[in-house]
N, C-alpha and C positions, 0 to 999 in steps of 0.2 A: 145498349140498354135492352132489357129484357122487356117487352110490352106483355108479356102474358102469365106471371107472374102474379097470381090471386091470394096466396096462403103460402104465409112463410111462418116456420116455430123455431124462434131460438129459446124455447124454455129450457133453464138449467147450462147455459153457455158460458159461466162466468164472466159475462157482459158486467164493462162497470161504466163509470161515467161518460167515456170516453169513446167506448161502444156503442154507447147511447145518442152519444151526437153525432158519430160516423153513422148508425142505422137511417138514425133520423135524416141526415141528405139522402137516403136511400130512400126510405117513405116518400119522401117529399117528389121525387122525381119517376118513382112506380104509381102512375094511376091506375093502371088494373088491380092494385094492391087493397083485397076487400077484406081480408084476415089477418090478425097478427098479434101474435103469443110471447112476449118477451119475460114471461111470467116467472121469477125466482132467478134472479138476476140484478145485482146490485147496481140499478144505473142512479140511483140517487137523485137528491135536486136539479142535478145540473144535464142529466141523461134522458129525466123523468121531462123537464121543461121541452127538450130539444125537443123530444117526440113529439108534445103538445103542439109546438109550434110548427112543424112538419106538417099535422096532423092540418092544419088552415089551407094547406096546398091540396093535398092527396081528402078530396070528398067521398072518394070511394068506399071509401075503411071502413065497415059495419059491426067488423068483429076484432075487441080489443083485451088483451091479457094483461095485466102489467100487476099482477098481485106477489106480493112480495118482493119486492123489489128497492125494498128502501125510501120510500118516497114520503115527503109530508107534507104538509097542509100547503104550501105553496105551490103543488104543482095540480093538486085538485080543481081549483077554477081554471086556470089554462086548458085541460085536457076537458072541461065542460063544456069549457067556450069553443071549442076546436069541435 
């Protein structure tokens, strides 16, 4: 595992839900992980949720992209609560 890994950008990766829940165990297990841009990137509900719930592990993260990416109203409280 990489410990020093701060800012990672996959804006524009054609990430989809799938990506989203494969990144998300990545988040989860990078705690140096303080930026992250998945911005324009179809990860959907189900890509969108992962992240959030990642996000409950990895306190680090200060800096978050997820705009355009397909997501709606149910992944909004999750990623609030995180």
């Amino acid at each position: 595992m990489n410990t020093t890994l701060a800012h990672l950008n996959l804006e524009k990766n054609n990430l989809g839900a799938q990506g989203g829940e494969a990144l998300a165990l990545a988040v989860a297990s990078h705690p140096s992980l303080t930026s992250l841009n998945v911005a324009s990137n179809a990860l959907g509900t189900e890509g969108g949720l992962a992240i959030a719930t990642a996000l409950r592990t990895n306190t680090a993260l200060r800096c978050l992209s997820m705009s355009s990416c397909e997501l709606d109203s149910a992944v909004g409280e999750p990623l609030v609560a995180s």
